[in-house]
gemmi code that builds the backbone of each chain (N, CA, C; Angstrom):
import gemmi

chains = {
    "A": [
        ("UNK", (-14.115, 24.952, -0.888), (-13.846, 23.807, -0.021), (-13.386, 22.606, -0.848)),
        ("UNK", (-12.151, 21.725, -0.733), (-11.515, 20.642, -1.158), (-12.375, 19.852, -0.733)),
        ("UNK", (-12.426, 18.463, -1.512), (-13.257, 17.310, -1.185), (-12.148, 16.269, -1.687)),
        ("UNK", (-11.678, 15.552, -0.343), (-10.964, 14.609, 0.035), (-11.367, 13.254, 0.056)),
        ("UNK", (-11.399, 12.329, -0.550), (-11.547, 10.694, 0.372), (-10.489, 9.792, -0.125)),
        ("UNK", (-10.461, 9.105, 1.197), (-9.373, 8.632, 0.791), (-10.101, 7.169, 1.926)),
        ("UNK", (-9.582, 5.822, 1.024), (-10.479, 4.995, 1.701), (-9.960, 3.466, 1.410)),
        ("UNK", (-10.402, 3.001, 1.929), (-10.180, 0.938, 1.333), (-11.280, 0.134, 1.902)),
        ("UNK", (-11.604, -0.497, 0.578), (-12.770, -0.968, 0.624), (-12.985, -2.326, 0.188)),
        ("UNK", (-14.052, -3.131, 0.313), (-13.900, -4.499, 0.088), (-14.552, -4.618, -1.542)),
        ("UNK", (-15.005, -3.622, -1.775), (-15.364, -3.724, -3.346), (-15.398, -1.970, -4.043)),
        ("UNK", (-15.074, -1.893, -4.720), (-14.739, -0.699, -5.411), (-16.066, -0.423, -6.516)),
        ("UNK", (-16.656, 0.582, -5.635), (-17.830, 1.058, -6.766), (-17.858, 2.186, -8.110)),
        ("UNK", (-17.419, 1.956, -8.928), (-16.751, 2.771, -9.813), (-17.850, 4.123, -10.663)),
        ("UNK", (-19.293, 3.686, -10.292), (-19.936, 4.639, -10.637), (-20.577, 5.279, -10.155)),
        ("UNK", (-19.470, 5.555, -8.547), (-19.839, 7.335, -7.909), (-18.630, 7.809, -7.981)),
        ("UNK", (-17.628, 7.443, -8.587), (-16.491, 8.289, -8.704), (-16.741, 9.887, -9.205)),
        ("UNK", (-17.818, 10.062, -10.364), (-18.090, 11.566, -11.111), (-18.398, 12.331, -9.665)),
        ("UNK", (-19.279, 11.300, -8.971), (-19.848, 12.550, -7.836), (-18.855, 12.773, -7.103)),
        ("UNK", (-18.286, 11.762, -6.379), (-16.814, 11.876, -5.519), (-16.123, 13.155, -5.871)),
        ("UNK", (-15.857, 13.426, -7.335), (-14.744, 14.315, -7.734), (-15.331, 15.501, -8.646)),
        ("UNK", (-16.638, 15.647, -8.835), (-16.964, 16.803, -9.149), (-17.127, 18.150, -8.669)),
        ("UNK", (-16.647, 19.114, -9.116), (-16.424, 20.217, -8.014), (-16.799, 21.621, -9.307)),
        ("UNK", (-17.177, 22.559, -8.610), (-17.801, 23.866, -9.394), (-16.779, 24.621, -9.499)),
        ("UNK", (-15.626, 24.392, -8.723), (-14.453, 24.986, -9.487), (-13.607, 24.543, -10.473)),
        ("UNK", (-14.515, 23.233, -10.545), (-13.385, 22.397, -11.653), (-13.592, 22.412, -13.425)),
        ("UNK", (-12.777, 22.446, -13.749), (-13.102, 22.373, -15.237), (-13.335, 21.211, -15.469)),
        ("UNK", (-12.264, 20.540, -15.308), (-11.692, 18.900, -15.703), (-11.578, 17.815, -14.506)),
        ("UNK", (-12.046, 16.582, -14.971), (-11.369, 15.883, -14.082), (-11.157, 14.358, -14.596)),
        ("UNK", (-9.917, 13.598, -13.412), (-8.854, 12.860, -14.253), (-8.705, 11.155, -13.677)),
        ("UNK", (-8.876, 10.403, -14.117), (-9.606, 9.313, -13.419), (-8.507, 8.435, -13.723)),
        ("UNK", (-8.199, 7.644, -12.606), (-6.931, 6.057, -13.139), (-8.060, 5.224, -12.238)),
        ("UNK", (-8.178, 4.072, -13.127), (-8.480, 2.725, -12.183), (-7.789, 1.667, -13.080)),
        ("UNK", (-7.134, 0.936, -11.536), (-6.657, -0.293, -11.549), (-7.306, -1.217, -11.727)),
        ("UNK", (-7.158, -2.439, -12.387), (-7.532, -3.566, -12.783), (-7.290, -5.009, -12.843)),
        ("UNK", (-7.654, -5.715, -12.488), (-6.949, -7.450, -12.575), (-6.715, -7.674, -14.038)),
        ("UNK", (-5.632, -8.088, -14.641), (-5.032, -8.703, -15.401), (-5.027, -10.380, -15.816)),
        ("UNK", (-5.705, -10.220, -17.118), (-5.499, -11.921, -16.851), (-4.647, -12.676, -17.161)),
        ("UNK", (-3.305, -12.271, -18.008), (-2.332, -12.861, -18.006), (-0.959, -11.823, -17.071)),
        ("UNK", (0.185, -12.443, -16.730), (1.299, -12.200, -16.099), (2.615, -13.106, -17.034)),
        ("UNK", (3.060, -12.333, -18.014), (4.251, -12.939, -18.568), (3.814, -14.352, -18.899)),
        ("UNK", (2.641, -14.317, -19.529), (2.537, -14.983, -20.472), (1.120, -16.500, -19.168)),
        ("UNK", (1.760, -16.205, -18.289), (1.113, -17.082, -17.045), (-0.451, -16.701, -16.937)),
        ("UNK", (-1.653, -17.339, -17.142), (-2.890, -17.027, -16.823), (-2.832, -16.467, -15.255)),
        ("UNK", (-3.486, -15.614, -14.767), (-4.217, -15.360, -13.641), (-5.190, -15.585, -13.117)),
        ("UNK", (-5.754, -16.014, -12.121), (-7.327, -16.684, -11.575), (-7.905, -15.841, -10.843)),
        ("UNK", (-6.623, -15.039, -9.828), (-7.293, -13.737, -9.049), (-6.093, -13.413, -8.271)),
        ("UNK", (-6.381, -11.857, -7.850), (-5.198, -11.000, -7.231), (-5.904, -10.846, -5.692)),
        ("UNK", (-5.066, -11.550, -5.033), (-5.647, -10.990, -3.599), (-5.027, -10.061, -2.846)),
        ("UNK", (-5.398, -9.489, -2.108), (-5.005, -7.694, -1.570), (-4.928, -7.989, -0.317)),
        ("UNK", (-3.808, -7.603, 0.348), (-4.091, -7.145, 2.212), (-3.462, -6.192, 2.245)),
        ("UNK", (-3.657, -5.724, 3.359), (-3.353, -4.211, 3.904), (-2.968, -4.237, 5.414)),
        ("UNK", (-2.053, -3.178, 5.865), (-1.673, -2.701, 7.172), (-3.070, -1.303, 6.873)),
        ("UNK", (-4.095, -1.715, 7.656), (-4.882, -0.672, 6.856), (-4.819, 0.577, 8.103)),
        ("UNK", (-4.757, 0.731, 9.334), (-4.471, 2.065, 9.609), (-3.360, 2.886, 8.943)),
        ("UNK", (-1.752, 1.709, 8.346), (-0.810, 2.643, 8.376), (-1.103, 3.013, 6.828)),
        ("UNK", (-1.846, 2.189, 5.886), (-1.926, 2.332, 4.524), (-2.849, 3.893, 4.225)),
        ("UNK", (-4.029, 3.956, 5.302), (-4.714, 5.008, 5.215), (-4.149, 6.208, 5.618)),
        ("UNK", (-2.897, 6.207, 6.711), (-1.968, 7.430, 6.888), (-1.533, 7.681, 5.512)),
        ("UNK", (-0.841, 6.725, 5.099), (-0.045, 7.224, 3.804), (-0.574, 7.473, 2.644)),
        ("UNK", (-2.531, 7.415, 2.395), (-2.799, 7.671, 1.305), (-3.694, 8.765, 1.201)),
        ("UNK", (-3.480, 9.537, 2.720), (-4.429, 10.518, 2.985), (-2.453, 11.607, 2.938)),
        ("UNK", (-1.404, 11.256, 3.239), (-0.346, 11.606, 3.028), (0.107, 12.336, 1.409)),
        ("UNK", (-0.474, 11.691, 0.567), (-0.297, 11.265, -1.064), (-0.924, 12.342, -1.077)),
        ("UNK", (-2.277, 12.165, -0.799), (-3.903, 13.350, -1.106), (-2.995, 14.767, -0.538)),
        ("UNK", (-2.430, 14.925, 0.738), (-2.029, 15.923, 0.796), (-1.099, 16.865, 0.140)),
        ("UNK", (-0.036, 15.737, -0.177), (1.144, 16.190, -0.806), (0.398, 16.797, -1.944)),
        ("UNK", (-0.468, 16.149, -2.621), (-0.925, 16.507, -4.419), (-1.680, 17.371, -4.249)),
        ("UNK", (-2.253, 18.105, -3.145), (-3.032, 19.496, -3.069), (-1.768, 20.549, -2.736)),
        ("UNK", (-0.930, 20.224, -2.538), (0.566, 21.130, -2.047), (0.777, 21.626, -3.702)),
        ("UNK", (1.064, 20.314, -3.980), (1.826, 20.410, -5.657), (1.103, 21.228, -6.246)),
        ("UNK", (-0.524, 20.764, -6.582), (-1.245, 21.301, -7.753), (-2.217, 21.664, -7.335)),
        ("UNK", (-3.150, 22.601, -8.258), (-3.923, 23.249, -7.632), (-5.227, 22.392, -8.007)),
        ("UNK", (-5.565, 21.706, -6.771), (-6.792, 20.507, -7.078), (-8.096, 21.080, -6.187)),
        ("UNK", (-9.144, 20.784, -6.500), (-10.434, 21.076, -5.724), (-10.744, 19.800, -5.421)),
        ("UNK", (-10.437, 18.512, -5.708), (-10.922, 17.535, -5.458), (-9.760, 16.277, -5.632)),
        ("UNK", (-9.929, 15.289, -4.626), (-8.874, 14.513, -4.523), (-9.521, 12.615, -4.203)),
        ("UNK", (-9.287, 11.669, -5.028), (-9.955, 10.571, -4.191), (-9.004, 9.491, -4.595)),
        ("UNK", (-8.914, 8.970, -3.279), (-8.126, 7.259, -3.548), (-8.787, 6.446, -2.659)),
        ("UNK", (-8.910, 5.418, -3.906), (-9.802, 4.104, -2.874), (-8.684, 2.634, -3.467)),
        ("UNK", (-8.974, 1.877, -2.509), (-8.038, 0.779, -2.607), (-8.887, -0.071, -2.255)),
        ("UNK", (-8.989, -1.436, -3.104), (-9.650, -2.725, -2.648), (-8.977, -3.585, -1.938)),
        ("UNK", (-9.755, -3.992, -1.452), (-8.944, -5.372, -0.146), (-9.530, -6.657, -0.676)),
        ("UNK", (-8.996, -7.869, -0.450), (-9.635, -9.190, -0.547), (-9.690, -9.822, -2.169)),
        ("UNK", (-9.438, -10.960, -2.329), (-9.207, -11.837, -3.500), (-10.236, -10.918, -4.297)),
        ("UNK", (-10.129, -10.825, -5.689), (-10.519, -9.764, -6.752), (-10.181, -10.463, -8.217)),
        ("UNK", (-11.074, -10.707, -9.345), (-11.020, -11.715, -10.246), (-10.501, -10.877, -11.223)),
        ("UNK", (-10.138, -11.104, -12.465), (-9.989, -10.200, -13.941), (-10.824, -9.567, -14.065)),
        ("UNK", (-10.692, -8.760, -14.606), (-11.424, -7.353, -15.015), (-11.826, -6.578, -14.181)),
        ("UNK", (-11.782, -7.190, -12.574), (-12.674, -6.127, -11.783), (-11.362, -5.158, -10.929)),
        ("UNK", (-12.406, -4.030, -10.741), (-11.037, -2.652, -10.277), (-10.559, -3.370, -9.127)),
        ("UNK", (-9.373, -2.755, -8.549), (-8.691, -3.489, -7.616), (-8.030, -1.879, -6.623)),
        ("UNK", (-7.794, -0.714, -7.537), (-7.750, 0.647, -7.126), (-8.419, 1.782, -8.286)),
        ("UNK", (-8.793, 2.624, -7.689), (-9.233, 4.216, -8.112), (-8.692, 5.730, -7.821)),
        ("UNK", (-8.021, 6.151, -8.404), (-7.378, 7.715, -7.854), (-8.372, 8.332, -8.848)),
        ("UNK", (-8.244, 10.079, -8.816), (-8.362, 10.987, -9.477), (-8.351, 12.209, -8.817)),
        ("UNK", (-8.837, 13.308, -9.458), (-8.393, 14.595, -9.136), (-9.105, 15.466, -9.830)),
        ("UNK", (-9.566, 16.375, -9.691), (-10.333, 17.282, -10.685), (-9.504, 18.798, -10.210)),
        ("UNK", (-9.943, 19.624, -11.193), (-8.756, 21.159, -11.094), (-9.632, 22.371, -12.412)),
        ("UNK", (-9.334, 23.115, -12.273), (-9.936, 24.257, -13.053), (-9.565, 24.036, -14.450)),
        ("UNK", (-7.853, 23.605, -14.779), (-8.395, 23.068, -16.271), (-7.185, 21.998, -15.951)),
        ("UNK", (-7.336, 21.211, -17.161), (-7.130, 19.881, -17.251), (-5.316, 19.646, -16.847)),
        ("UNK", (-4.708, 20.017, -17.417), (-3.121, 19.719, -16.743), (-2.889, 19.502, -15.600)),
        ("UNK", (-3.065, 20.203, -14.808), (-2.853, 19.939, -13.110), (-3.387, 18.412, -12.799)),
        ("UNK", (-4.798, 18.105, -13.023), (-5.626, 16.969, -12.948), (-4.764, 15.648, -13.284)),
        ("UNK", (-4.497, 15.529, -14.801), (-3.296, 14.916, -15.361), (-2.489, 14.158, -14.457)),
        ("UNK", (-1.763, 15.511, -14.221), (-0.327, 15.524, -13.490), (-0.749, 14.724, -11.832)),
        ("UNK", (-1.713, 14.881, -11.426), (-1.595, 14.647, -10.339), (-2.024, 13.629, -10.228)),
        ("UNK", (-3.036, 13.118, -10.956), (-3.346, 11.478, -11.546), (-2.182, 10.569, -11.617)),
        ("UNK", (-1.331, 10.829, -12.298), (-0.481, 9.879, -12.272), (0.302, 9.949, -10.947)),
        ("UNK", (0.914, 11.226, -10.443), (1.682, 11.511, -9.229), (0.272, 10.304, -8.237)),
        ("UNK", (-0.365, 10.212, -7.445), (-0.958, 9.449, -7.079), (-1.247, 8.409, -6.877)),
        ("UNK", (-1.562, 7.467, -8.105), (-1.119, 6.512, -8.473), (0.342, 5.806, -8.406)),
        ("UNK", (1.030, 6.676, -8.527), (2.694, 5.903, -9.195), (3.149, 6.206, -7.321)),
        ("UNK", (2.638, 7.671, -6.391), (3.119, 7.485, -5.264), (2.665, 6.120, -4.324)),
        ("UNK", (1.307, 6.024, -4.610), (0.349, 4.680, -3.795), (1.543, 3.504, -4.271)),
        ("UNK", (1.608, 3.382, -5.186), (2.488, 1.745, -5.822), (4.147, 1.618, -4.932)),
        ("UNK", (4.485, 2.902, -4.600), (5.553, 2.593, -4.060), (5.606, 3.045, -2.474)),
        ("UNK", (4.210, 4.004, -2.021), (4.682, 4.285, 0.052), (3.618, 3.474, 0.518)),
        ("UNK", (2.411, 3.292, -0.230), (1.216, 2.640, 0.819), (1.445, 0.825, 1.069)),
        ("UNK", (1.345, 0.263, 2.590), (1.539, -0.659, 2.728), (-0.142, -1.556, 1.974)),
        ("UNK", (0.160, -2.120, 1.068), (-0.756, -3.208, 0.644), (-0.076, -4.082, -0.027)),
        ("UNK", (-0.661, -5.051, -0.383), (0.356, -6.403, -0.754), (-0.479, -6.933, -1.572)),
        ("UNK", (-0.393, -7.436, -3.038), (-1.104, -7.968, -3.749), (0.041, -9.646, -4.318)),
        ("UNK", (-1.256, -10.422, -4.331), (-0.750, -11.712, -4.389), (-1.330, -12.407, -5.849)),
        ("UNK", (-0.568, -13.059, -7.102), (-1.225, -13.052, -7.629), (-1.449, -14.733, -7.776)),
        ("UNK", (-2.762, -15.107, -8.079), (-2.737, -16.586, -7.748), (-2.925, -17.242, -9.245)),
        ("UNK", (-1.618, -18.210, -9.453), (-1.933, -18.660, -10.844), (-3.030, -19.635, -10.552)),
        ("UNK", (-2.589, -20.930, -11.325), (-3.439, -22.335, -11.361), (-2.869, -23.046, -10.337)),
        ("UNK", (-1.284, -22.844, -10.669), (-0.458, -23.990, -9.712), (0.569, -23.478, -8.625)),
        ("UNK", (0.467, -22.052, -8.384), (1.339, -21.407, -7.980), (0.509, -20.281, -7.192)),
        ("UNK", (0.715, -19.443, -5.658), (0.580, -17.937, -5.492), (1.743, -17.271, -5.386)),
        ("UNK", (2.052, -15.991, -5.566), (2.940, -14.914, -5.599), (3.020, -14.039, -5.541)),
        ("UNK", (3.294, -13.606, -4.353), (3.679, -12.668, -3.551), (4.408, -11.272, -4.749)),
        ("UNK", (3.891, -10.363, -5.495), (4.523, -9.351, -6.468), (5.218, -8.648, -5.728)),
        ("UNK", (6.417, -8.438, -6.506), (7.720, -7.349, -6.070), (8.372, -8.115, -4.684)),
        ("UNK", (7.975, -9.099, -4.535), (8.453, -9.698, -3.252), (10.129, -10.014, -3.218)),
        ("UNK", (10.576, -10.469, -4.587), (11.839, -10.810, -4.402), (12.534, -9.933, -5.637)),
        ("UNK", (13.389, -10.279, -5.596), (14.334, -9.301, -6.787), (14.231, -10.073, -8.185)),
    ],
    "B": [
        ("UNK", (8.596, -7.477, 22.789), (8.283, -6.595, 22.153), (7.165, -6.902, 21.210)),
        ("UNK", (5.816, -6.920, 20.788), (4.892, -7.266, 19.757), (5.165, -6.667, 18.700)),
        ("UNK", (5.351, -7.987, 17.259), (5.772, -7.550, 16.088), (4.986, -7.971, 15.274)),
        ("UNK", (4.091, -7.169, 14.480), (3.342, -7.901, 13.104), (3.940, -7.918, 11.844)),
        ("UNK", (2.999, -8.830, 10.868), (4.057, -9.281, 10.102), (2.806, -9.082, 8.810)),
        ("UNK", (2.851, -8.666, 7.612), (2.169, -8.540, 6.769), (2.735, -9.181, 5.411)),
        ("UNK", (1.715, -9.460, 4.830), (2.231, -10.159, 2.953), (3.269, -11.550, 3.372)),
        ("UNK", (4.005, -11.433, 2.715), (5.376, -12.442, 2.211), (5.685, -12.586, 3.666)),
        ("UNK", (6.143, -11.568, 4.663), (6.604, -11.453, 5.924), (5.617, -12.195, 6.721)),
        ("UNK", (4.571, -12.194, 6.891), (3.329, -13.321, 7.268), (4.001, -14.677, 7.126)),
        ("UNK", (4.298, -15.003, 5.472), (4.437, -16.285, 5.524), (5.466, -16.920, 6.194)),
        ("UNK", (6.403, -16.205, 6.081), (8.156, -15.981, 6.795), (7.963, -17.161, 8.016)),
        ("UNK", (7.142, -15.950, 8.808), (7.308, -16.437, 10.058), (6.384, -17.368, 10.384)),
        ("UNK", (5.482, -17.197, 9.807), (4.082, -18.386, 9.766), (2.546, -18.527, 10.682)),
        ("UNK", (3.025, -16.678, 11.148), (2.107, -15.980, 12.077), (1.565, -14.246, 11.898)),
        ("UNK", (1.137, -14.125, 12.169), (0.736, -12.459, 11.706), (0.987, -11.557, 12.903)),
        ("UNK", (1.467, -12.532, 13.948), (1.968, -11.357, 15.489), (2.755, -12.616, 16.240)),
        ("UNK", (4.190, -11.775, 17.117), (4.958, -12.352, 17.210), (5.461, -11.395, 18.525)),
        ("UNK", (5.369, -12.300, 19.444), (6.029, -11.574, 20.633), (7.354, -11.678, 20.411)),
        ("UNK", (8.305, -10.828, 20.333), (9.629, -11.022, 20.877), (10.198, -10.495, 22.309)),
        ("UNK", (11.020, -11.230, 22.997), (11.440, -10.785, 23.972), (13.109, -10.955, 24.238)),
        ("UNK", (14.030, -11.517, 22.913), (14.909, -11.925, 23.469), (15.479, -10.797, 22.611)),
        ("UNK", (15.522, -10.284, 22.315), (16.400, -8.569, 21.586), (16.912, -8.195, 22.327)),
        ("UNK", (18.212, -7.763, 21.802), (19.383, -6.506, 22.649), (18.340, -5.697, 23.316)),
        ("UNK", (19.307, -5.446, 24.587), (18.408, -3.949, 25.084), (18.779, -3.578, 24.398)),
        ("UNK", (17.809, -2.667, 24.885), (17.750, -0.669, 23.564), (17.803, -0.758, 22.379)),
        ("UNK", (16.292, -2.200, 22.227), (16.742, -1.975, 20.415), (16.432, -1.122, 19.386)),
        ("UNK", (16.979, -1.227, 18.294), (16.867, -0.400, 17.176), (15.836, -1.129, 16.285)),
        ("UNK", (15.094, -0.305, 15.031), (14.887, -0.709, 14.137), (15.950, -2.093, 13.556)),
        ("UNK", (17.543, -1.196, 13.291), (18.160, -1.984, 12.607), (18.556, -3.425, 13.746)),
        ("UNK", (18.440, -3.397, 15.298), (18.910, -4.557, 15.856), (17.619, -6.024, 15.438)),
        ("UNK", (16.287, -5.082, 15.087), (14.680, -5.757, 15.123), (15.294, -6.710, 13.548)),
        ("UNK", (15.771, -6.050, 12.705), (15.900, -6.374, 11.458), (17.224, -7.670, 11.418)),
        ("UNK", (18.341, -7.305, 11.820), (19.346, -8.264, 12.262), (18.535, -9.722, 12.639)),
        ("UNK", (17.872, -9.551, 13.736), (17.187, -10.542, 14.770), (16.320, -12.041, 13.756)),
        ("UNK", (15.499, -10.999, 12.639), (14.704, -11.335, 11.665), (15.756, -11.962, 10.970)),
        ("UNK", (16.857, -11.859, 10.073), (17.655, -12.249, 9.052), (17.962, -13.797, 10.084)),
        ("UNK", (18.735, -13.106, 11.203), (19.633, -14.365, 11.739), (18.590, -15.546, 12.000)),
        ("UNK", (17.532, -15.138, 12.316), (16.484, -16.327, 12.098), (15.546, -16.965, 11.406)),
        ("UNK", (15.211, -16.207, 10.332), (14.299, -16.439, 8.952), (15.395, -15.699, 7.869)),
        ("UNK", (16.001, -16.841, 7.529), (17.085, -17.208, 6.356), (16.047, -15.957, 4.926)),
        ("UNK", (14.842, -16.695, 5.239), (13.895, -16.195, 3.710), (13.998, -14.495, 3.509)),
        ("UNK", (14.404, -13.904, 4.942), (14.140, -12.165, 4.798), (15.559, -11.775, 4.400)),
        ("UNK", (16.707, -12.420, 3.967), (17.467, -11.760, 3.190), (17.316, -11.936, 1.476)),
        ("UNK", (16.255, -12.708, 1.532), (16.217, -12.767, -0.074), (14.949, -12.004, -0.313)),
        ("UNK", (14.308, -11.194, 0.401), (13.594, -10.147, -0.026), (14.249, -9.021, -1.107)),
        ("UNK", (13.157, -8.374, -1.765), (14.127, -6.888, -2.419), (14.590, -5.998, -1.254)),
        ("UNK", (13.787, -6.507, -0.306), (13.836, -5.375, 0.847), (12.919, -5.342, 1.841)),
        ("UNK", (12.718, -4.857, 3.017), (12.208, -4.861, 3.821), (12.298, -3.611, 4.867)),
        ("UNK", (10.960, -3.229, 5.524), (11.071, -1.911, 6.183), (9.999, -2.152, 7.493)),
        ("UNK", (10.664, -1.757, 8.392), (9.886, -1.751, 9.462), (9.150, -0.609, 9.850)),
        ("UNK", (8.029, -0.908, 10.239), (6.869, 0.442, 10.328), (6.813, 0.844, 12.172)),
        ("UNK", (6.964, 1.787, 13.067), (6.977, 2.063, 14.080), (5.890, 3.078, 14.051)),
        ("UNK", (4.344, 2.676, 14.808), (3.626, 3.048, 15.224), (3.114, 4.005, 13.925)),
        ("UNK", (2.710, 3.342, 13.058), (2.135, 2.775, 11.867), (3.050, 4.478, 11.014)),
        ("UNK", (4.429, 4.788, 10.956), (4.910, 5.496, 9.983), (6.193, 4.780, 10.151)),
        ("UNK", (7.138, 4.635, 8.548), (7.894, 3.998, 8.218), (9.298, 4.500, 9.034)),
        ("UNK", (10.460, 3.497, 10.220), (10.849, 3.997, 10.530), (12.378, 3.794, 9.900)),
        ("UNK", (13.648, 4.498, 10.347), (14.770, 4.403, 9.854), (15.420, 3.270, 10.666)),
        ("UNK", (16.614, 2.707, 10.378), (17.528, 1.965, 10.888), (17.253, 2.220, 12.369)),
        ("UNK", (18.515, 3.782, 12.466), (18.647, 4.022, 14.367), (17.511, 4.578, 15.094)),
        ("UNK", (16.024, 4.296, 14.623), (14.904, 4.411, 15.338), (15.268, 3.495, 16.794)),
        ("UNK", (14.929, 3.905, 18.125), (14.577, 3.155, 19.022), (13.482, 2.473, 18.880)),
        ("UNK", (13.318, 1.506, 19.612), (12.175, 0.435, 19.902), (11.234, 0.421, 21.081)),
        ("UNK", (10.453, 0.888, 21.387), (9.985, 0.711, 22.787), (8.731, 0.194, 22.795)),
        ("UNK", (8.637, -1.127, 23.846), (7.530, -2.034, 24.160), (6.262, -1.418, 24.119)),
        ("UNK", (5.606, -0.420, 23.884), (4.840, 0.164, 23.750), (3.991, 0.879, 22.423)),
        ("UNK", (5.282, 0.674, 21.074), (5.103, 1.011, 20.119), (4.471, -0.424, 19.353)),
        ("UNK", (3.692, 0.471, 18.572), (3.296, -0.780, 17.346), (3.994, -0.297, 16.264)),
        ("UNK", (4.789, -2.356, 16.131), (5.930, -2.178, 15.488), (5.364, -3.640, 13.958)),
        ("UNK", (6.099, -2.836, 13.366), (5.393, -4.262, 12.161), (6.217, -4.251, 11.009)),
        ("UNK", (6.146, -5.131, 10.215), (7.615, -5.818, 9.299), (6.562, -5.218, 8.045)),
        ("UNK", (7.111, -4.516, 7.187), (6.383, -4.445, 5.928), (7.518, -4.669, 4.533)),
        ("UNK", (7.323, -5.552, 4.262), (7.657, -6.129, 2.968), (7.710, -5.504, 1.942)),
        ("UNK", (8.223, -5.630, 0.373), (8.118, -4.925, -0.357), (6.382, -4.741, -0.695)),
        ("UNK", (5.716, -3.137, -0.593), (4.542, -3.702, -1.047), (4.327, -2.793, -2.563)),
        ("UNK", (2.812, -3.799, -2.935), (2.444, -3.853, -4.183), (1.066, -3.841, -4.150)),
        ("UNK", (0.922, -2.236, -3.886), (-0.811, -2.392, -4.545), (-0.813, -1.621, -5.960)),
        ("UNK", (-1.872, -1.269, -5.759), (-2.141, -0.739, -6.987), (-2.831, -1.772, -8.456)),
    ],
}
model = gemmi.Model(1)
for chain_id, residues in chains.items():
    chain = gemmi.Chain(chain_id)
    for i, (resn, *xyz) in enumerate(residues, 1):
        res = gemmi.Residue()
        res.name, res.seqid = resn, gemmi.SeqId(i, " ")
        for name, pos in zip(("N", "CA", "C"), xyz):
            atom = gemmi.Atom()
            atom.name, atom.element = name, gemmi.Element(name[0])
            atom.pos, atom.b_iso = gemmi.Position(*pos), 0.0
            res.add_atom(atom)
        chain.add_residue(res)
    model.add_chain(chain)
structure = gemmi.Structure()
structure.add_model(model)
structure.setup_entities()
């Protein structure tokens, strides 16, 4: 049996991820978390705030989860996404994947990640001192 | 027609839901998008913009119908 979640949350708890994605068929498993940044091209950061179209964001990241059990052969699949102003250092997203041995896991770690950044509707804003900004907003 | 508006597109318009009613009949995605430019100057200087029909991303010659939830999604950026 696959173990799926796929979720958005107002704070990202990063130490049940092992349980989330541990599985008895798995050998390996492959963890990305996102993070606030405290500089931007040289610009300090104060905090990244997050919104979401969150029914259509959760279609498309339970979409992602599916596609990457198509691709690779995963026993376990999780994406969580934070919502709401979020300071430096703290997670802001979590994927991973676990698989019988480690390549697949890998591979699908990043596939995940790099798919969330470009189909799921969320919007991150980053707020300097004197300025907010809207990322990827303009060309 | 009820249109939401998320991120950057929020600020655009300066509301997060937006009745429209004065659209071509039988509109399209692409007539919803026209409508937006000719009146918020700011949505052609996006990278881009995509309208979501009943929360999956739709194409240009999608129809429109008063019944769908329809919403402006901006370039987004999580992660």
């Amino acid at each position: 049996m696959k173990k799926i979640k796929i979720e958005i949350v107002n704070t990202i708890d990063t130490s049940n991820i092992y349980a989330q994605l541990s599985h008895a068929h798995s050998g390996g498993i492959c963890v990305f978390i996102g993070t606030v940044r405290e500089f931007t091209a040289n610009e300090e950061v104060i905090a990244l705030e997050f919104e979401t179209y969150k029914t259509m964001a959760l279609k498309e990241m339970q979409k992602i989860a599916d596609e990457a059990v198509k691709k690779w052969s995963l026993n376990s699949v999780v994406i969580t996404h934070a919502v709401g102003a979020k300071k430096v250092e703290e997670p802001v997203v979590i994927v991973g994947a676990s698989s019988a041995h480690r390549p697949e896991c890998f591979e699908a770690c990043r596939y995940l990640i790099d798919t969330l950044k470009e189909q799921v509707p969320i919007w991150k804003k980053e707020m300097f001192k004197n300025k907010e900004v809207w990322v990827s907003a303009h060309p | 027609m009820n249109v939401l508006f998320f991120g950057i597109a929020r600020d655009i318009v300066g509301t997060s839901e937006l009745l429209i009613s004065d659209l071509v009949n039988k509109p399209t995605v692409n007539d919803l998008k026209e409508y937006l430019m000719a009146r918020y100057s700011e949505f052609s200087k996006l990278t881009s913009f995509a309208v979501a029909v009943n929360n999956e991303y739709a194409k240009d010659n999608v129809p429109l119908d008063q019944n769908d939830e329809i919403a402006i999604i901006p370039p987004v950026s999580g992660g």
